[in-house]
N, C-alpha and C positions, 0 to 999 in steps of 0.2 A: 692399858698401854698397848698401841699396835705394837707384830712384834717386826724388825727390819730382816731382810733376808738376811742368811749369814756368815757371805759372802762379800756384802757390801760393810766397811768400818766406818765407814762417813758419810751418810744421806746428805748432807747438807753441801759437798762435795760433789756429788753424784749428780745433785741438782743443779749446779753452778754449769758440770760439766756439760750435761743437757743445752742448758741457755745455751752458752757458749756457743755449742758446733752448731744451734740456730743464728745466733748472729752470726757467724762465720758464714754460712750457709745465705743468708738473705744477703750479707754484703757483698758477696761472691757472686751473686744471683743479680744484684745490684748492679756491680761494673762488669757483665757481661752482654748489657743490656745498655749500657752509654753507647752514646753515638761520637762524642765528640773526643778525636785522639790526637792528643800532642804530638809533634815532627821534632820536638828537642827537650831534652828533659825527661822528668820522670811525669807521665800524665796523669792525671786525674784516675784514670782507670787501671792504671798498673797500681799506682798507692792503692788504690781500694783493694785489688787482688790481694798485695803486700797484708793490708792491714787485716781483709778476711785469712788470710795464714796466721796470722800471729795469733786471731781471735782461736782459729784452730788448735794450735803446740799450746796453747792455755789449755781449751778443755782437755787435750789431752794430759795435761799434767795433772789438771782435777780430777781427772775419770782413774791417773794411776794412783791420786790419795785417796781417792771413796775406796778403791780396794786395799790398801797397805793396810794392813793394822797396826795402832798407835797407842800406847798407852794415857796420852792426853786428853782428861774430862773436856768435852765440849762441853763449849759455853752457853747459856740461854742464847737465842735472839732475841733483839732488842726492837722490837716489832713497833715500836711509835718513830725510832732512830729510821728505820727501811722506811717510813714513812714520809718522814721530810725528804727522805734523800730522790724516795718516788718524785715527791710535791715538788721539789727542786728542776728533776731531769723533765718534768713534765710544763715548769713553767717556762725554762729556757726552749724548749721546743715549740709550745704554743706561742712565746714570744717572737719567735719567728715565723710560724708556722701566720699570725696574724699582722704581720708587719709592724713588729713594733723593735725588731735590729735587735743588733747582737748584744749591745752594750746591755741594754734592760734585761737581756735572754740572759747575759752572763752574771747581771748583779743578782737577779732572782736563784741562781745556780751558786752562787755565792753564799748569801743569807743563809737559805733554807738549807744547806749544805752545815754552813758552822754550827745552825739549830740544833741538826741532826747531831751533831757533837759535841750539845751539850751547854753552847754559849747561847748568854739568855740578851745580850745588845744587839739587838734588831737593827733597831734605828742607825748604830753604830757601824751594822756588819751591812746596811745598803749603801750607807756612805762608801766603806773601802771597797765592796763587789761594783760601785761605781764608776769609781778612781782606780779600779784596776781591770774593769770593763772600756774604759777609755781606754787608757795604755796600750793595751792590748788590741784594740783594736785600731789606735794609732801607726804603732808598731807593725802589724798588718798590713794597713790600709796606705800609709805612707812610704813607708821605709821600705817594706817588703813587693810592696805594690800589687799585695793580692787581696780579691774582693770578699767581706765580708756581709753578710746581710744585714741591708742596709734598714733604717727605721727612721725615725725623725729626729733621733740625737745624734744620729752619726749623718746626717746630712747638715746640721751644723757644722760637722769637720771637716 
C-alpha cells in the first residue's frame, strides 16, 4: 500500500481539486482568446469567465476537504461507473465534434450516463435521452432562439 502524505486527508479530493483549477484555467484561457463580444447582454465571453470562476471556488473547496481531516471511510471507486460516465462525456462530444447535433450528443450522454448508474434498459434510456434531447433542444433552438449544434435531426426541426 502506497503511503499518502500526512497532511493530505482525502487524495481523491486533492485530485478533483487539481482537475478543477485546469479546467478553470483552460476555460479562462478559452474566453480570453474569443474574438467575438456582445454590445448587450451577458456575452459569450464573460459567461465563459463567469463559468471558469465557479470551476475555481469548486477546486478550491476540494483542495480545503483533501486537507480537513474527517472521520468518514472513503468509499471504493467504482472504476467501470467513471467509465461509462467517460464513454458518455466522450460520445456527446464526438457527436458534435463529427456533425452529428446535439440531440444524438445528448441522448448518448443520457444512456451511457443511466448505465453508469446502474440501469440496465438501454434501448429504454435512448428512447427518453432522445425525447429529452429533442425538447431540449426545442426549447433552445425555438423558444429561446439560441443555436445549438446542429446535425441532421435537428435540421428536421
Amino acid at each position: 500500500m502506497t503511503s499518502k502524505p500526512a497532511f493530505i486527508h482525502n487524495r481523491p479530493a486533492a485530485v478533483i481539486a487539481i482537475v478543477l483549477f485546469a479546467i478553470a484555467a483552460v476555460t479562462y484561457w478559452d474566453a480570453s482568446r474569443m474574438v467575438v463580444r456582445a454590445t448587450y447582454g451577458m456575452s459569450a465571453t464573460a459567461a465563459s469567465y463567469f463559468v471558469a470562476i465557479l470551476f475555481a471556488i469548486l477546486a478550491v473547496g476540494h483542495l480545503i476537504s483533501a486537507f480537513k481531516p474527517n472521520d468518514v471511510e472513503n468509499e471504493e471507486v467504482d472504476w467501470k461507473a467513471v467509465g461509462w460516465i467517460g464513454l458518455a462525456l466522450t460520445g456527446l462530444i464526438a457527436s458534435i465534434w463529427a456533425g452529428g447535433g446535439f440531440i444524438l450528443g445528448s441522448t448518448l450522454l443520457f444512456a451511457f450516463t443511466a448505465r453508469a448508474f446502474g440501469r440496465k434498459a438501454f434501448i429504454a434510456d435512448i428512447c427518453l435521452g432522445a425525447i429529452l434531447g429533442i425538447v431540449i433542444f426545442l426549447l433552445f433552438n425555438k423558444l429561446l432562439t439560441l443555436a445549438l449544434p446542429m446535425g441532421p435531426l435537428e435540421r428536421l426541426f
